[in-house]
N, C-alpha and C positions, 0 to 999 in steps of 0.2 A: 819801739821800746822793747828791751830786752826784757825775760824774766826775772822777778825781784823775790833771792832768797835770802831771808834770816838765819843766821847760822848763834846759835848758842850755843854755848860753851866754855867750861873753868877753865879746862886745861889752857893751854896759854899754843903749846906745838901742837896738840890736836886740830884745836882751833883753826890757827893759820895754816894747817894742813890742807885742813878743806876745804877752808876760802878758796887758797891756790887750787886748789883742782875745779870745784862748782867755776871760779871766774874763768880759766883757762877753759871750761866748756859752753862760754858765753852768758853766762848769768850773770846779773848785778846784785851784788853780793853785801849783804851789812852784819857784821859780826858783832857781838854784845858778851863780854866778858863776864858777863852774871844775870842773874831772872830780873834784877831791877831796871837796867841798862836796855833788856831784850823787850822788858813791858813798854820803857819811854818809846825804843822802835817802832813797835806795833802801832800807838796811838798817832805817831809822827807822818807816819809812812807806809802805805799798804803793802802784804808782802803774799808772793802767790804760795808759797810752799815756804813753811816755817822749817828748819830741822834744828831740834834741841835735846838736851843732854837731862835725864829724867832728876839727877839729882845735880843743883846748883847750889845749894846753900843757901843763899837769900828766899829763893823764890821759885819752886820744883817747876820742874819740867808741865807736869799735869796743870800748874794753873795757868804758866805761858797757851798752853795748848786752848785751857778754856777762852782764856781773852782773847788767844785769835776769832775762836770761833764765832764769840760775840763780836767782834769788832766786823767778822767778816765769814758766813758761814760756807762762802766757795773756795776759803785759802784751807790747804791740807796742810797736815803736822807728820812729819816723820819723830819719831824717839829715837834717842840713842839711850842704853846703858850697858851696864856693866854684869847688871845681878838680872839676864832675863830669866823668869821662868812662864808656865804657862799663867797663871796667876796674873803677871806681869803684863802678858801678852793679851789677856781677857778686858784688861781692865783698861789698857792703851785704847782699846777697838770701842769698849762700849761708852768711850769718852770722846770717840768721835775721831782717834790718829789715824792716818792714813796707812802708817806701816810702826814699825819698831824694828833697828837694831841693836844687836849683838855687840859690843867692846869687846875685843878687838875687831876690826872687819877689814874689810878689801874696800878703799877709798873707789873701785870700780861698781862695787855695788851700790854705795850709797848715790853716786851718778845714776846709775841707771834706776833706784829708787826714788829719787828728785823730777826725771822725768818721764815716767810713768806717772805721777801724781801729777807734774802738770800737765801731763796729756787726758787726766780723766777732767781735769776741773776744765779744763776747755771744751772738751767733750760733755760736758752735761748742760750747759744751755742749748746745744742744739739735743741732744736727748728729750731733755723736759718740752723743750718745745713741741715736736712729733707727738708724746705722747698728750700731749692738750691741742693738738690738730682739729680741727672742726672735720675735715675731711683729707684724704692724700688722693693727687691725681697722678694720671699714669706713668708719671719721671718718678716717681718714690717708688710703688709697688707694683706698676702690673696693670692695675684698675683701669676697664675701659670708660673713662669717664668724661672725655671727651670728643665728641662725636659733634658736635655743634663746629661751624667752621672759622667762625668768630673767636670762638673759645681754644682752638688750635692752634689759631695763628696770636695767638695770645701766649701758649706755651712754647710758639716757636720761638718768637721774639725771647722768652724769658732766657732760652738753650743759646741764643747770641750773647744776652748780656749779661748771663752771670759769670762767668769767666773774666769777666772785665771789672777793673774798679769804678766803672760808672755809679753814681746816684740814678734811684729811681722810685720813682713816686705813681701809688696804686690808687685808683681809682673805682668806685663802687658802691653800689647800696652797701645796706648792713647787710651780714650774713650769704656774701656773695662768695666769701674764702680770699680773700687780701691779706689774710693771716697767712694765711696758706702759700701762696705764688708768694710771698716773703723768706717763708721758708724753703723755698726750690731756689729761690734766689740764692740764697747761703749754700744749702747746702751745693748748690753746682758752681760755686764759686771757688775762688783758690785760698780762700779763708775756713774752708767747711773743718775743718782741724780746729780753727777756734770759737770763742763765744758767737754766739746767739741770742743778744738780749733783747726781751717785748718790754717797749714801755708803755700803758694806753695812757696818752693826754690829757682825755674826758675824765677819768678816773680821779683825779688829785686835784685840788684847791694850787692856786696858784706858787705858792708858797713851798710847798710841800712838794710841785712838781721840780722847782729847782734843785730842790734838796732829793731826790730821787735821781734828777739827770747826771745833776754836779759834784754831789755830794756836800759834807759841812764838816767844817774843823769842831772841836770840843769848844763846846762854850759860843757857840754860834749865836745861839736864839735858846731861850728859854728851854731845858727837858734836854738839848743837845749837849749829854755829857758823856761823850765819845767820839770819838774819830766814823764819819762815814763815805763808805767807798760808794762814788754813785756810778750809776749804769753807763754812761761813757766812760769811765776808767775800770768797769768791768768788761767792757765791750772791747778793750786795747787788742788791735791786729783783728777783728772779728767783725760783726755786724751788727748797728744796734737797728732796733724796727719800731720807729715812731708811727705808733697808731692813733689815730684821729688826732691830725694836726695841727688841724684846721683849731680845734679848742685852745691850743697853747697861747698865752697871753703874747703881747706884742715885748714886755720886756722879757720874757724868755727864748719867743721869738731871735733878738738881735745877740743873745747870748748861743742860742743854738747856730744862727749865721756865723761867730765866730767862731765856734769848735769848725765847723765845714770850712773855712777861708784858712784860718790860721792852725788848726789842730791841737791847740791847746784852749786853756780856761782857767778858771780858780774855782777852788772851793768856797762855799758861802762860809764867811768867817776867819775866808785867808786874809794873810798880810801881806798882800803882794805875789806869792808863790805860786807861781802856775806847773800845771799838770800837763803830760803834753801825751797826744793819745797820737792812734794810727786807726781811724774807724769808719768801716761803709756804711752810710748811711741810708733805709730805706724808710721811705715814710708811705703811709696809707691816711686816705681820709673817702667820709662817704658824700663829702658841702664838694660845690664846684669855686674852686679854690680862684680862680679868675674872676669871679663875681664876689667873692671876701675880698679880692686884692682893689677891686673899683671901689668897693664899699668902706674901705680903710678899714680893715678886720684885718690882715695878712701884709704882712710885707712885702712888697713886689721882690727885693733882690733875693729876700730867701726863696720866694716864689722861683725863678728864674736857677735858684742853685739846687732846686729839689728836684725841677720838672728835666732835668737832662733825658730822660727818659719816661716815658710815662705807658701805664697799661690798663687800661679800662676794663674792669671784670664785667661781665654785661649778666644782669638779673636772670633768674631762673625760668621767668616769663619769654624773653629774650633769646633763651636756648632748650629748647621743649623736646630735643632729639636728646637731651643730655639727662631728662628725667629719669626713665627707666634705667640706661646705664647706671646712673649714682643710686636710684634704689635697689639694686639687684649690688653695688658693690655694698649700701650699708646694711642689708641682709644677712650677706656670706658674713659680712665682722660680728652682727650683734647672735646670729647665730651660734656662731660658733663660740662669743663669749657667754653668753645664756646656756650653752648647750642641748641647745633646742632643734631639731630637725625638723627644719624650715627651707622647702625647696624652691619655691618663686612665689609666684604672684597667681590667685584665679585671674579671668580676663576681664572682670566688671573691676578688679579694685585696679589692671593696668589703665582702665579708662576711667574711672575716679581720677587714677594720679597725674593722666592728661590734661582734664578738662579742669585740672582746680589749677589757681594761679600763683602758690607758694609766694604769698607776700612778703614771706619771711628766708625768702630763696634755700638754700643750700641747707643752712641752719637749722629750715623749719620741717625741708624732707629727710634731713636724718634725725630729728626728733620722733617725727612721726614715724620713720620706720623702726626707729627701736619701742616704739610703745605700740606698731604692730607684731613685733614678735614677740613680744612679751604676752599680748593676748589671744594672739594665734592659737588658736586647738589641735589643729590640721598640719595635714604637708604645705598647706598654700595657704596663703595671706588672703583672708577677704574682704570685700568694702565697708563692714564692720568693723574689721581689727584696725583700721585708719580713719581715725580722727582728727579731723581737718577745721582747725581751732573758728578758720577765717572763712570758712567755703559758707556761701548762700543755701538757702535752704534747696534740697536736693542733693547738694556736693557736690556743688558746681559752681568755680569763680568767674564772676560776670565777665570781668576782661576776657579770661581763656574761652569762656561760653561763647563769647562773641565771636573771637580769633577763632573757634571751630567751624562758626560757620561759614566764614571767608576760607577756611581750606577747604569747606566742601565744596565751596563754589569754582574754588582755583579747580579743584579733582574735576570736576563736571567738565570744567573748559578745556581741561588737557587731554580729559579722556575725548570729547566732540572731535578735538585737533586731531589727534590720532585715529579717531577713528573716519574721519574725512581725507587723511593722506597715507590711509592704510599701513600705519606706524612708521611712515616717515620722519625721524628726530626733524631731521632739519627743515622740512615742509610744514612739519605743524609750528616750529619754533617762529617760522614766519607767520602761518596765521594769527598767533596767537601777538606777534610784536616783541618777540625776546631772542636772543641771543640761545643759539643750541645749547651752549656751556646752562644757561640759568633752568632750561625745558628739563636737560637732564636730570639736573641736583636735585629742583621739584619734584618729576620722575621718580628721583629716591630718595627723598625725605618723607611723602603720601602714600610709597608702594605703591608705584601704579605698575601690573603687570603691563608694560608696553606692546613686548611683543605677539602679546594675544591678540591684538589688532593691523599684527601683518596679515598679506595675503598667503593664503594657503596654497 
């Protein structure tokens, strides 16, 4: 689907002036010869960039501009008139216009003022999104925050298939960051220029989530006395991100299978008029969706259109090399937003943060490390300033307490091997019954100085 501009306008040659230009640079274009004409449009038909003429006679410029924004607060409004002055220009902006021109102008400028505005409005769902990030892994910023090898080849896989229009479906407790690898999906995709829409499933009443996906004509259902643009026809050409899928009822279900099969839909309260989208679709849930599908909770064939791909974010218990990296990245951030100089970690609160078992994964160590910087005193964080909502008395999570002591056992066994084949990798990998590739990793996941146990 192309971009869909409103053009308002009295004059009659102005008008069709610009039509022919906007259409000639690929936009679909609806013109409305006066504010009454431009109001039926807006209600009829969503439009991404308004551009209208400030005085129309019926119905000014400034109240088209408000009902777009109510009907739709991501479509921008350019002005046109005649009499700018600063005044003019104050009053445009603090009503929400995207831009204002000048009568007379250069029909070049108002092109390249049309998109600009829709290059912001595309641009701000993935915007918003980043900033309401639980966390960014190291394809966004930098951050070493993947050091688990599970977790790697999780982001390897993402660097394969986001470039592609495939469907894919994430996998994970809560708070593992499926929001997150969502958003790497887009943005390394060849849609990263357009929307970015989050829907969560859980979140809405059946009803309600239709009318959120779908959107609904005026006069739908009770309170619906306007036009709503829903999240798949904000999402056109972008990506929308269904989170927690698994909650969406079964008649939304077969209505979401048809937007993915056929790429259109209707509006709750159409009359037949379908909407026709262009949208990747990623979904996340934290249920194991093959056991809703046996249990008649899920649809198998939406099952089978979601799952083309699929990535399993594996819990924060799960990937215990990846702790310290992620608190030492959300550190440096809440640092430097507190503006507190806060340089690491003492080494009793690094082993607090080992031994406890982040029930609440990802989520729950960057809560707790912004509510250790905050009561930090010092250069360093101590096992005081981390409060661990979940940890057993002492502060320490019984799982991870336990998984300590099977790594000390591993450490004993490997240090014995080595030190019986006089740092032999591949002599002790045989005592021990593993493979040199598995002795090594262990090797460097435990720190064991190996080669202290060669011979001299």
């Amino acid at each position: 689907m192309s971009d869909r501009i409103l053009v308002a306008e009295d004059n009659e040659a102005l008008r069709v002036g610009i039509v022919g230009a906007l259409e000639d640079a690929g936009y679909v274009v609806t013109a409305a010869p006066n504010g009454m004409e431009a109001l039926k449009a807006l209600e009829s038909e969503a439009a991404h960039v308004v551009v209208t003429d400030i005085k129309l006679g019926d119905v000014s410029g400034v109240e088209i501009l408000r009902k777009a924004k109510e009907i739709n607060s991501e479509t921008e409004v350019i002005l046109m008139t005649a009499y700018a002055t600063l005044e003019t220009a104050l009053q445009a902006l603090r009503l929400g216009a995207f831009d204002y021109i000048q009568k007379p102008f250069d029909v070049e400028h108002l092109k390249h003022c049309v998109s600009t505005a829709l290059r912001v409005r595309k641009m701000q769902g993935e915007l918003d999104f980043f900033k309401k990030a639980q966390y960014r892994l190291e394809m966004v910023d930098g951050a070493p925050v993947a050091e688990n090898p599970v977790m790697k080849a999780v982001l390897a896989i993402v660097q394969k298939v986001a470039p592609t229009p495939a469907t894919v479906l994430i996998t994970g407790e809560t708070g593992t960051g499926k929001e997150v690898v969502a958003g790497l999906i887009h943005f390394h995709s060849q849609r990263r220029e357009q929307s970015l829409v989050k829907v969560n499933c859980a979140a809405l009443h059946e009803n309600l989530l239709e009318s959120e996906l779908f959107g609904h004509e005026r006069g739908a259902f009770t309170g619906a006395d306007r036009l709503r643009i829903g999240r798949f026809e904000q999402a056109d050409k972008g990506t929308i991100f269904l989170d927690e899928i698994a909650d969406m009822s079964p008649a939304t279900q077969s209505k979401v299978l048809r937007v993915m099969q056929e790429h259109e839909f209707e509006r709750l309260g159409s009359s037949g008029k379908t909407v026709k989208v262009d949208v990747r679709v990623v979904a996340a849930t934290n249920k194991d969706l093959r056991k809703e599908v046996q249990e008649g909770r899920f649809r198998q064939d939406l099952y089978f259109r979601l799952n083309v791909v699929n990535l399993h974010i594996p819990p924060v218990r799960e990937r215990p090399e990846d702790v310290l990296p992620l608190a030492r990245h959300f550190l440096n951030r809440y640092a430097s937003d507190f503006k507190k100089k806060v340089d690491g970690f003492a080494p009793e609160a690094i082993q607090k943060m080992r031994r406890y078992a982040w029930p609440g994964n990802v989520r729950e160590l960057q809560n707790a490390i912004e509510r250790a910087v905050l009561l930090c005193e010092g250069p360093l964080i101590s096992p005081s300033d981390l409060t661990l909502e979940n940890a057993q008395p002492g502060g320490e999570g019984t799982l991870v307490h336990e998984t300590l002591k099977l790594e000390e056992l591993e450490r004993k066994a490997i240090e014995r091997a080595l030190r019986q084949t006089r740092g032999v990798q591949k002599e002790a990998a045989d005592l021990l019954g593993v493979t040199p590739r598995v002795l090594n990793y262990k090797i460097q996941v435990l720190r064991i100085e190996w080669k202290a146990y060669r011979n001299p």
